[in-house]
TORKEGU-304527 format. One record per residue: y, x, z of N, C-alpha, C in turn; residue in one letter. Coordinates in steps of 0.05 Angstrom, whole numbers, padded with zeros to 5 digits, always signed. Layout:
! TORKEGU-304527
YXZYXZYXZA ...
***
This chain:
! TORKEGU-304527
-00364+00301+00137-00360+00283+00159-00368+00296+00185X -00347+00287+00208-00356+00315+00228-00374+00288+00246X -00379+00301+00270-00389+00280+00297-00386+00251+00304X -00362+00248+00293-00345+00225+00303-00344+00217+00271X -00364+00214+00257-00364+00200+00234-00334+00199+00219X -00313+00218+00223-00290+00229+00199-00296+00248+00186X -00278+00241+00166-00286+00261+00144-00272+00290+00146X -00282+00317+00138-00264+00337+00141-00262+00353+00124X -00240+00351+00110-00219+00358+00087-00226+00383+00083X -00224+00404+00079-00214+00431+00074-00205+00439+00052X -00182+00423+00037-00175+00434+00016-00178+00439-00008X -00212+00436-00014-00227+00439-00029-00201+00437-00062X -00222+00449-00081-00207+00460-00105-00213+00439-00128X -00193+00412-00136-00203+00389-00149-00195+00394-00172X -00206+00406-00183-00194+00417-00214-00191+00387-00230X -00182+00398-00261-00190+00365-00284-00212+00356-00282X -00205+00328-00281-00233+00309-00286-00233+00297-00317X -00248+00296-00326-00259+00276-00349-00275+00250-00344X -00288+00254-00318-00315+00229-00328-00303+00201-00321X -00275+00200-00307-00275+00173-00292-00251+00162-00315X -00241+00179-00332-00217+00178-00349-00232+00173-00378X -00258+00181-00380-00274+00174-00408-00284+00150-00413X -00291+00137-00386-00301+00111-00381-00278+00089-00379X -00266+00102-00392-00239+00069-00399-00230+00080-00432X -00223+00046-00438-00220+00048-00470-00194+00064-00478X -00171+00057-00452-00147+00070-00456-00139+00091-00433X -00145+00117-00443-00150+00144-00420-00113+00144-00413X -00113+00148-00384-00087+00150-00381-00066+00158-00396X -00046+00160-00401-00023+00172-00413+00004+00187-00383X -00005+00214-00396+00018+00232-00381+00013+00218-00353X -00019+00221-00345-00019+00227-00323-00021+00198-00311X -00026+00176-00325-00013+00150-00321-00049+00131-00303X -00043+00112-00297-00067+00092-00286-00088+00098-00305X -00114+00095-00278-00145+00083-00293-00141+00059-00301X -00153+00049-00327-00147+00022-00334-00177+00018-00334X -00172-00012-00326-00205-00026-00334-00216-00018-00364X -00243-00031-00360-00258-00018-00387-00251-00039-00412X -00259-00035-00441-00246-00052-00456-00245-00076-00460X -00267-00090-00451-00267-00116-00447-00254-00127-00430X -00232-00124-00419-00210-00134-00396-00187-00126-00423X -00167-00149-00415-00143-00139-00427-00122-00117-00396X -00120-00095-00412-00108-00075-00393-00080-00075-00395X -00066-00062-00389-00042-00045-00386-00039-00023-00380X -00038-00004-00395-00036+00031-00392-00007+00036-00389X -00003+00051-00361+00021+00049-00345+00037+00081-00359X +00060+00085-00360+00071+00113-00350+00066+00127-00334X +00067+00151-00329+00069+00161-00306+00085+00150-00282X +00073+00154-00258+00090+00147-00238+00101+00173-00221X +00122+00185-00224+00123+00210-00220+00133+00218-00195X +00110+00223-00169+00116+00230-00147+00124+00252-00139X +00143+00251-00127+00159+00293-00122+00177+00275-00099X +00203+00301-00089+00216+00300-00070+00243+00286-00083X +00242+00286-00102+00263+00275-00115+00268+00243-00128X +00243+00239-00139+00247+00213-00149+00219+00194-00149X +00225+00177-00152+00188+00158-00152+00194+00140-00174X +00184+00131-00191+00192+00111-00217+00168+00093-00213X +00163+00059-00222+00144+00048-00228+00145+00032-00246X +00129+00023-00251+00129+00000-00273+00108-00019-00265X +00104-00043-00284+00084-00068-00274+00076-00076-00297X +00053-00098-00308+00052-00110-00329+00067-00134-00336X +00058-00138-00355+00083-00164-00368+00083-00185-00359X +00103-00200-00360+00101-00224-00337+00094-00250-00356X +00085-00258-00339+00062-00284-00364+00045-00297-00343X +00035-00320-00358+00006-00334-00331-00015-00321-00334X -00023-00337-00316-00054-00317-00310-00089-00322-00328X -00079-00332-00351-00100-00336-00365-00106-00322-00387X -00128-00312-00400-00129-00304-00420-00123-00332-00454X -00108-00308-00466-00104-00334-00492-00130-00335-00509X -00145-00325-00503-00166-00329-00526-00188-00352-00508X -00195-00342-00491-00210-00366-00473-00204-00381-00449X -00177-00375-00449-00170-00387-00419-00184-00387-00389X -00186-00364-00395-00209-00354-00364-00189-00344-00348X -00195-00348-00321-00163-00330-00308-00163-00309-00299X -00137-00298-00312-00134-00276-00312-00120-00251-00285X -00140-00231-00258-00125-00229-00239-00110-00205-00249X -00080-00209-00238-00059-00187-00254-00066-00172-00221X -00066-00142-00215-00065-00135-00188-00047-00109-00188X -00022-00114-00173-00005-00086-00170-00016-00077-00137X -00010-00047-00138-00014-00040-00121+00004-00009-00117X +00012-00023-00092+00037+00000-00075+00025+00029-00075X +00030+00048-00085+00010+00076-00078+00019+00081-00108X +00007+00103-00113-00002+00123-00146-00016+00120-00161X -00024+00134-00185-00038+00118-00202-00054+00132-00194X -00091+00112-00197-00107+00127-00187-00119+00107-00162X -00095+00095-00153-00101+00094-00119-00120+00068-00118X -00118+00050-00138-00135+00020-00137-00167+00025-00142X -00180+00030-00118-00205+00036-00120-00220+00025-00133X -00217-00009-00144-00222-00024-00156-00238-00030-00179X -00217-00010-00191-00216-00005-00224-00221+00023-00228X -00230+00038-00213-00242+00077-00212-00270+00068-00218X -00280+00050-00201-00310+00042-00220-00321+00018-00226X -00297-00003-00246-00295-00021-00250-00315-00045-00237X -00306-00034-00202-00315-00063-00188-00307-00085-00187X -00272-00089-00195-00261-00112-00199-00279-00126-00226X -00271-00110-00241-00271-00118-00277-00305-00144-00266X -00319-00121-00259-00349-00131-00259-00348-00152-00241X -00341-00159-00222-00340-00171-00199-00331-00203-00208X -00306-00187-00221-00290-00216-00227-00300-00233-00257X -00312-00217-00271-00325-00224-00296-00352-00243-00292X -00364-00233-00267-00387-00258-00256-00375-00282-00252X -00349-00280-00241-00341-00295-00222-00328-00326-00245X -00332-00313-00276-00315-00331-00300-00284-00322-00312X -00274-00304-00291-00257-00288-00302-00255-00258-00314X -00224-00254-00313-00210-00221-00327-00194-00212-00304X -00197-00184-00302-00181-00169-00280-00167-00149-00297X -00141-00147-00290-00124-00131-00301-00098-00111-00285X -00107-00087-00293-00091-00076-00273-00058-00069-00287X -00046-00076-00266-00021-00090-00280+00002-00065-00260X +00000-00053-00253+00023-00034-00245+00023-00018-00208X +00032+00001-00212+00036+00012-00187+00057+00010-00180X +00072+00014-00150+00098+00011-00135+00094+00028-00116X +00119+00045-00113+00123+00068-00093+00128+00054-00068X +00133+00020-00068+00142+00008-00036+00127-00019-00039X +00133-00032-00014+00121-00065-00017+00136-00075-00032X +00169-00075-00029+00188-00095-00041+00188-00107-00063X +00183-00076-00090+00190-00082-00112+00152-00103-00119X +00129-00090-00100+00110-00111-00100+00113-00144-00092X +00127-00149-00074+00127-00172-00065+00143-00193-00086X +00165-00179-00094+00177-00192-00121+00157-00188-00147X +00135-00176-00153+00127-00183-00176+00102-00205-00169X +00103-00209-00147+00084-00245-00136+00103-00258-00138X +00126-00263-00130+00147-00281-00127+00156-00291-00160X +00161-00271-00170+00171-00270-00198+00146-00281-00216X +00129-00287-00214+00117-00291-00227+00097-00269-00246X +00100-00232-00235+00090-00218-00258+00057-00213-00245X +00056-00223-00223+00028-00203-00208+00013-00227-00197X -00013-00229-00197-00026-00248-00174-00035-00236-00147X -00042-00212-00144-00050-00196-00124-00034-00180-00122X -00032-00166-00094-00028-00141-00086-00027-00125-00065X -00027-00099-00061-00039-00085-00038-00016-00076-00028X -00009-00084-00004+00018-00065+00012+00008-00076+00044X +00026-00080+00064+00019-00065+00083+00034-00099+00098X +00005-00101+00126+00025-00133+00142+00049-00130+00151X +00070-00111+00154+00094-00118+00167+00106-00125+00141X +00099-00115+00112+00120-00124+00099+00112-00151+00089X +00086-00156+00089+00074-00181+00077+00081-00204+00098X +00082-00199+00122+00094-00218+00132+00122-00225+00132X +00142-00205+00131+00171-00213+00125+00174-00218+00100X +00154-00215+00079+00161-00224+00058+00148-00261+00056X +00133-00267+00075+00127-00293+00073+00147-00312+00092X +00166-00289+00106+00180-00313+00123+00211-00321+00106X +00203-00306+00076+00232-00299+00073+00222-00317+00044X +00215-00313+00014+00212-00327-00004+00182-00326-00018X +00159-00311-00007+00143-00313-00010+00122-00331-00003X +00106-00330-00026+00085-00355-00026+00049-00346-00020X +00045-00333-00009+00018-00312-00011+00004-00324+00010X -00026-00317+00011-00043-00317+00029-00055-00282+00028X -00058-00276+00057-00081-00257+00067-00103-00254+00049X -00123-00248+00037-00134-00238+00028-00160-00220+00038X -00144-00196+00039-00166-00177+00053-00163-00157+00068X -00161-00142+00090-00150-00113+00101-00164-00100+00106X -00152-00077+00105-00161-00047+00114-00157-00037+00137X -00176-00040+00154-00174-00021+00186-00158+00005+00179X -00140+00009+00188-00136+00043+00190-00107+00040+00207X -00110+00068+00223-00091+00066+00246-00063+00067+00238X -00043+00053+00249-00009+00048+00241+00004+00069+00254X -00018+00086+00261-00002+00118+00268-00006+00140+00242X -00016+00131+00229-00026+00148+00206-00003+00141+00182X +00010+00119+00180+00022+00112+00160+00047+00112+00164X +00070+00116+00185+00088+00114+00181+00100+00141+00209X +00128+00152+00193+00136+00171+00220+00169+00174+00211X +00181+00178+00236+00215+00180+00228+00226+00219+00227X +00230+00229+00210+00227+00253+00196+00262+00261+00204X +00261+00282+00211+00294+00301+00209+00289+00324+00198X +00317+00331+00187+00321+00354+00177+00310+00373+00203X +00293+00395+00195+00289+00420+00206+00309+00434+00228X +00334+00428+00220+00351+00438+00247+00375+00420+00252X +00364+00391+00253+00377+00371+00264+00382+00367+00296X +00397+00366+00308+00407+00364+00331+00392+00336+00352X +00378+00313+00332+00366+00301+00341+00339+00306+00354X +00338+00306+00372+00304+00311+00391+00293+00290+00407X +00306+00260+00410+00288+00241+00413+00294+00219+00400X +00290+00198+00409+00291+00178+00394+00320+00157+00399X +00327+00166+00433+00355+00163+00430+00377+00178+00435X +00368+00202+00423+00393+00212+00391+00395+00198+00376X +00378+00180+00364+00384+00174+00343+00406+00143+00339X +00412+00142+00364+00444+00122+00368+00460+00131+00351X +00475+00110+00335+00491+00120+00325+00491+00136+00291X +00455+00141+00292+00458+00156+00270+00449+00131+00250X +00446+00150+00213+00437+00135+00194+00413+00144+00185X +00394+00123+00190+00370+00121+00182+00362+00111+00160X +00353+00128+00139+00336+00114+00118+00309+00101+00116X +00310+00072+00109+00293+00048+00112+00281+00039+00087X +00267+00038+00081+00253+00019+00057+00243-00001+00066X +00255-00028+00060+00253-00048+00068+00226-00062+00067X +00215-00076+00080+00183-00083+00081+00171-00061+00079X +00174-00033+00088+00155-00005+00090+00139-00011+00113X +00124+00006+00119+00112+00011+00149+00132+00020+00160X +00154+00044+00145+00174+00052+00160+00190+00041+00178X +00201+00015+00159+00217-00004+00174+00204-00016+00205X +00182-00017+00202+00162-00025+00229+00163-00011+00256X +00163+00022+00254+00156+00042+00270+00199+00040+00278X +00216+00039+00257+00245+00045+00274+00247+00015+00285X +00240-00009+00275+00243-00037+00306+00228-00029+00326X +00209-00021+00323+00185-00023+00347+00195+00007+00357X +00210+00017+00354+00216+00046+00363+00241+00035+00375X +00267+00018+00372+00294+00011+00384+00280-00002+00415X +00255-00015+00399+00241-00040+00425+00235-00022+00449X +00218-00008+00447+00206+00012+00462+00214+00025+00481X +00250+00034+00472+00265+00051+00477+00284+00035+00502X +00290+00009+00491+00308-00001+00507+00327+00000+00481X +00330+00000+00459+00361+00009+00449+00370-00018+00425X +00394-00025+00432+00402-00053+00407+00385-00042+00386X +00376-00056+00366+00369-00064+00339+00395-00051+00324X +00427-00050+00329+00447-00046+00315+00456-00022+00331X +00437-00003+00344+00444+00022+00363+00441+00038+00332X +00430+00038+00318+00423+00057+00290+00433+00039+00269X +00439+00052+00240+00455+00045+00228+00429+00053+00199X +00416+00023+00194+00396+00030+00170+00399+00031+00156X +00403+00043+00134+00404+00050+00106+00380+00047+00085X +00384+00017+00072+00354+00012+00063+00361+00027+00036X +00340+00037+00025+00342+00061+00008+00301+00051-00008X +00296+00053-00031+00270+00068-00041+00261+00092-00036X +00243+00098-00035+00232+00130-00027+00241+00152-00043X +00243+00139-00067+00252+00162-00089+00287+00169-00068X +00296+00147-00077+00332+00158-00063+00333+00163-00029X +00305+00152-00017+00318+00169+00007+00309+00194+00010X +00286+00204-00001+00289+00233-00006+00299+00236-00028X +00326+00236-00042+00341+00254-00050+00372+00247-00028X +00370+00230-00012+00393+00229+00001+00384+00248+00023X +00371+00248+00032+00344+00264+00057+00353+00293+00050X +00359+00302+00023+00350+00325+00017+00389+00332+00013X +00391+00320+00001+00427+00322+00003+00446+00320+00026X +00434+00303+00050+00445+00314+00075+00452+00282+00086X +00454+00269+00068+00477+00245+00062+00458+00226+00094X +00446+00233+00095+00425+00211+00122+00414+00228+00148X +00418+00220+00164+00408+00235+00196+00380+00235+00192X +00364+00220+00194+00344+00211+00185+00323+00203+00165X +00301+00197+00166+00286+00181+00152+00261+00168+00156X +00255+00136+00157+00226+00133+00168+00208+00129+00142X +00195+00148+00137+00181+00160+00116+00155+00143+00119X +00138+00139+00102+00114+00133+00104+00095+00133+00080X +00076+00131+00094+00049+00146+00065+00054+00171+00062X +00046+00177+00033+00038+00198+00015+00075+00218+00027X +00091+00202+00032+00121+00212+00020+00128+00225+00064X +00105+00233+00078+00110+00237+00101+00096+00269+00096X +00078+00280+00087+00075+00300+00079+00098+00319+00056X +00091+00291+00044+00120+00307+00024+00144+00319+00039X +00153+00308+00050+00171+00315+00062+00175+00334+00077X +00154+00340+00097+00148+00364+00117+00141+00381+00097X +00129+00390+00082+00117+00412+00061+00140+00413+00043X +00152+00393+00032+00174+00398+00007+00202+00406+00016X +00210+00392+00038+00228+00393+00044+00245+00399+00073X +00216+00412+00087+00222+00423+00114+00238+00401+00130X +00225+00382+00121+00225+00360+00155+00213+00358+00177X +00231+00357+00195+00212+00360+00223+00198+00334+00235X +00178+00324+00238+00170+00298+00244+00184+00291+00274X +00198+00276+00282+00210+00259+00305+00197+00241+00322X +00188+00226+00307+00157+00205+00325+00147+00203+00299X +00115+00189+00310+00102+00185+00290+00093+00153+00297X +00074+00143+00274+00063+00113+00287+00050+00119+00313X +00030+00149+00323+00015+00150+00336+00039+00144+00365X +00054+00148+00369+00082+00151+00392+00086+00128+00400X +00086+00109+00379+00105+00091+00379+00093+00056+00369X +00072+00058+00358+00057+00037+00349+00022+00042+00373X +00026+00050+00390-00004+00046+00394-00015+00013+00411X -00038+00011+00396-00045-00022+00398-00036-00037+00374X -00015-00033+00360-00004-00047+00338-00024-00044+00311X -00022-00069+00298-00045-00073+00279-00025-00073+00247X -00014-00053+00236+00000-00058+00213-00017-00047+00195X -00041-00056+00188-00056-00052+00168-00050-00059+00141X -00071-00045+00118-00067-00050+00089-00073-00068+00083X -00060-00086+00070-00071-00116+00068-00076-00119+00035X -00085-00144+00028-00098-00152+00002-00083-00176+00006X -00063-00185-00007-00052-00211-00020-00058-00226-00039X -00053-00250-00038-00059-00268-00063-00042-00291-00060X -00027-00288-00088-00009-00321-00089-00019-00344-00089X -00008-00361-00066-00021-00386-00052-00038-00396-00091X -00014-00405-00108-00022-00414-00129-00051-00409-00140X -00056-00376-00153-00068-00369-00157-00097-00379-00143X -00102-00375-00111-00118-00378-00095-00125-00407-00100X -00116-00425-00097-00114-00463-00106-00131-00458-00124X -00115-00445-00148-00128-00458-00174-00150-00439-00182X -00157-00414-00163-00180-00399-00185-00195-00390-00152X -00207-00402-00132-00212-00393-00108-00243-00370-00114X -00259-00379-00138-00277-00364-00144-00275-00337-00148X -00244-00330-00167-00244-00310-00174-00226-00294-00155X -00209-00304-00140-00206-00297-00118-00223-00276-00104X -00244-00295-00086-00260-00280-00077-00270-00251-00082X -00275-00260-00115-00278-00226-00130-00269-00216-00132X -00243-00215-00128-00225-00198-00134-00231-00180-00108X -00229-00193-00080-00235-00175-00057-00270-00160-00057X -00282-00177-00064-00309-00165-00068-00318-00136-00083X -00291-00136-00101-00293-00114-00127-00280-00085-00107X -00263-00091-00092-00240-00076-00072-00260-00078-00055X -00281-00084-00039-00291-00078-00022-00316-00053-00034X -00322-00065-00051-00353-00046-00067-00339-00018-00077X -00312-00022-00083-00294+00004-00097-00284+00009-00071X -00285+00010-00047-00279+00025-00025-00302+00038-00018X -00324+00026-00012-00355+00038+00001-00360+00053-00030X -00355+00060-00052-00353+00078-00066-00346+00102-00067X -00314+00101-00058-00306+00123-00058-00310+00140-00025X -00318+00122-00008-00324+00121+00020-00350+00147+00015X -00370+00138+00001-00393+00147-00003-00390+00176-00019X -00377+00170-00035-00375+00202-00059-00338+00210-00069X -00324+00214-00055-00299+00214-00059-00285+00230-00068X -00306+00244-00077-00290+00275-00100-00278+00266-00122X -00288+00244-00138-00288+00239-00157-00256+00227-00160X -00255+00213-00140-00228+00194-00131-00204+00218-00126X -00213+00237-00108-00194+00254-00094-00181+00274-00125X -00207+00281-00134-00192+00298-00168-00182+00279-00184X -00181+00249-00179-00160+00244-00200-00131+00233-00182X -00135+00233-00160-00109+00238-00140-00086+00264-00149X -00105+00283-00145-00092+00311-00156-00088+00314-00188X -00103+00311-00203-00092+00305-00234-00075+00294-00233X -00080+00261-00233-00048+00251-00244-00031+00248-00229X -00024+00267-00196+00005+00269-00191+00005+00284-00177X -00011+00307-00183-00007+00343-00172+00007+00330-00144X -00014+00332-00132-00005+00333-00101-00007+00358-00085X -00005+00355-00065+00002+00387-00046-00028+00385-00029X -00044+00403-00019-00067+00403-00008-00059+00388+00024X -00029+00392+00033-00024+00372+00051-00020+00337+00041X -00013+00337+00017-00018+00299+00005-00054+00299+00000X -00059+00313-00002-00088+00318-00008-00095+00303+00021X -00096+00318+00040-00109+00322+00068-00106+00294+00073X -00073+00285+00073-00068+00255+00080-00078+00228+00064X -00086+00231+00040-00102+00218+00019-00136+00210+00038X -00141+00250+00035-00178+00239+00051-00176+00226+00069X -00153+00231+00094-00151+00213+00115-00155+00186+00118X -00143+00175+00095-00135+00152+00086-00153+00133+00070X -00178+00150+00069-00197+00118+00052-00202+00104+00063X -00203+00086+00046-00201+00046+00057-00214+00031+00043X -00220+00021+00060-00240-00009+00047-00236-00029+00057X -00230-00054+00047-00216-00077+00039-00237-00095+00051X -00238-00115+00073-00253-00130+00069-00248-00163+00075X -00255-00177+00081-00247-00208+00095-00251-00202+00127X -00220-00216+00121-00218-00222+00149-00235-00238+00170X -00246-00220+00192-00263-00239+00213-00241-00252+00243X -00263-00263+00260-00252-00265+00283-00228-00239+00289X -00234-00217+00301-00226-00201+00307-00196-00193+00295X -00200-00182+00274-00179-00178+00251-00161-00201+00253X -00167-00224+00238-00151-00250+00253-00141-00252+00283X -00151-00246+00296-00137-00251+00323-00117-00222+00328X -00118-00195+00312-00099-00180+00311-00082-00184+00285X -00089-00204+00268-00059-00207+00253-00041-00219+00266X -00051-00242+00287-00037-00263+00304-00020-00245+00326X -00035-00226+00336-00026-00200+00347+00005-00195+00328X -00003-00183+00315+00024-00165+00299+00043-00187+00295X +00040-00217+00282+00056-00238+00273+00075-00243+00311X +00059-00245+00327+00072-00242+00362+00097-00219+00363X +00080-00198+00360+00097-00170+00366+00131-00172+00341X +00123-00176+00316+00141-00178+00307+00163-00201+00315X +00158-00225+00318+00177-00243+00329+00184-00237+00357X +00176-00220+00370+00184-00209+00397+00217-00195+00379X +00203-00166+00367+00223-00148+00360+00247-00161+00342X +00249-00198+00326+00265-00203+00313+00264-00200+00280X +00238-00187+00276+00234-00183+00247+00236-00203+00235X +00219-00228+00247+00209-00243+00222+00225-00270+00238X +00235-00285+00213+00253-00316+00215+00246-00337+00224X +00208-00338+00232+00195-00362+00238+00180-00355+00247X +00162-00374+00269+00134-00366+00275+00113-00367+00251X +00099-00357+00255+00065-00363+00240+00046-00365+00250X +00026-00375+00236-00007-00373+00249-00025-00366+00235X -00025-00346+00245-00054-00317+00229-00079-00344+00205X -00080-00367+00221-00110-00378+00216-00099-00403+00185X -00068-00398+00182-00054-00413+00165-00044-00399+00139X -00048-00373+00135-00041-00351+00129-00058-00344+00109X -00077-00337+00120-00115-00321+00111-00124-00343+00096X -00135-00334+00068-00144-00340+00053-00183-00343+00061X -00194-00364+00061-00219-00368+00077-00244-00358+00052X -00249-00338+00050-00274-00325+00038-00305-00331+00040X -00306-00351+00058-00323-00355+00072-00337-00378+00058X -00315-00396+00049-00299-00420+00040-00318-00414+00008X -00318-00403+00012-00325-00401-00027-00350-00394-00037X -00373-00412-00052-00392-00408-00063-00396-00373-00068X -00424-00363-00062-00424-00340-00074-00422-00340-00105X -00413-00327-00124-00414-00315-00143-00442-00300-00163X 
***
């Protein structure tokens, strides 16, 4: 950690881990999720196989949220990122957390985007999950049922940037009239190219988006087939190191003041009927953040085990730790912030109100 209380990377050499993979009943497969310990009913995932080419995910089974043997409730939690990434369940803070609380925590699947997350709340397969406020909010103006939960401070310049080929003819932002941009719908990406048309002065229909998954827009990215791409996360390194993209703007350009933080969801339902375990669920995500906050080797070598990253996804990983907590004054009055900014730019179909939204933590007996 330098002066300014960040952390500083250097690359360091995260060989195989054993100890965080021994301490669960079912040790990953081919590279696949930490599962809770055996007293949780788990789900041991596939690999989720991150490269320049393709991203695959999977989720747990879709079912209610109780266990059949005691009917305790059961939190299913997907989360957008790699396996590995649910701090949660690296030192079974959920499991523990939510087991005081009268329930079972179950980690139920990773997702390379929000989308395919927001449909496994909708659909019935997930009660929680972790993706990011621009998409959690267009996903609540559109068929979603969720409350706020919990967020992660971290800057919306760090997470999203619009990427060209290496000797693309494009050099600002309006070049990019006219061209095709690849979008993952509810990404951070999608955030940084509205708030980038806004900025600029340029129609909303001056660029021609091409909503795509990460896996297909880097292989369309890489095949030529797109001018563009607004990349985000893990898949913005990828790209500059794998595939000699030149970064175009970044969030830092183009989002500054804007609050598109990591958020913690919970289906309205869920929250109603189990508000105790609720709570734990964020409590477990907060104690599994100041964990890996505190000693993060442990976290970072199983980043690099199960999906051989590049010492640049590395770099952007340390950057990137988070901790989850309830929303206060402040934070609330910048969700109300971003829910403004977006109905400025036309994102979202309705107004909202940050304080109608947020799940009240506050609200709930300690545990």
């Amino acid at each position: 950690m330098d002066a300014t209380g960040k952390f500083v990377y250097e690359h360091r050499d995260y060989g195989p881990v054993t100890t965080a993979f021994d301490r669960c009943s079912n040790p990953p497969v081919n590279g696949g999720t930490v599962s809770a310990r055996h007293r949780f009913r788990t789900t041991v995932l596939p690999a989720l196989l991150v490269s320049v080419l393709a991203v695959s995910a999977c989720a747990g089974e879709t079912g209610d949220s109780t266990s059949g043997d005691s009917e305790k409730p059961i939190a299913r939690i997907v989360t957008v990122g790699t396996p590995g990434t649910n701090v949660g369940f690296l030192f079974d803070d959920i499991p523990m957390a939510v087991e005081a609380a009268g329930g079972g925590a179950e980690d139920a699947g990773y997702f390379p985007s929000t989308q395919p997350a927001l449909e496994a709340l909708s659909g019935g397969a997930a009660d929680f999950a972790t993706i990011v406020t621009s998409g959690a909010l267009t996903g609540l103006t559109g068929t979603g049922d969720y409350l706020f939960l919990g967020v992660a401070k971290a800057s919306a310049g760090q997470s999203s940037s619009i990427v060209v080929p290496a000797g693309s003819d494009i050099k600002t932002v309006e070049d990019l009239a006219g061209k095709s941009v690849a979008v993952t719908k509810g990404a951070a990406g999608e955030y940084i190219v509205d708030q980038a048309m806004l900025n600029h002065g340029m129609p909303a229909d001056s660029i021609k988006k091409v909503y795509l998954g990460p896996g297909d827009a880097a292989g369309a990215f890489i095949q030529g087939s797109i001018d563009a791409w607004a990349a985000f996360d893990i898949f913005i390194p990828a790209a500059v190191t794998k595939m000699g993209a030149r970064v175009l703007i970044t969030g830092d350009d183009e989002l500054t003041g804007k609050f598109d933080y990591p958020v913690l969801v919970v289906t309205r339902f869920f929250a109603e009927a189990h508000p105790e375990v609720t709570a734990a669920v964020l409590k477990g995500y907060t104690k599994g953040g100041q964990h890996v906050i505190e000693d993060p080797d442990e976290y970072l070598s199983i980043q690099k085990t199960a999906n051989d990253f590049s010492p640049e996804q590395m770099d952007y990983i340390f950057d990137r730790l988070l901790v989850y907590e309830a929303y206060d004054a402040q934070t609330l009055a910048e969700l109300q912030e971003s829910i403004d900014s977006w109905n400025e730019i036309g994102t979202l179909s309705e107004k909202l109100a940050a304080k109608d939204i947020v799940f009240d933590v506050a609200s709930v007996p300690a545990s």
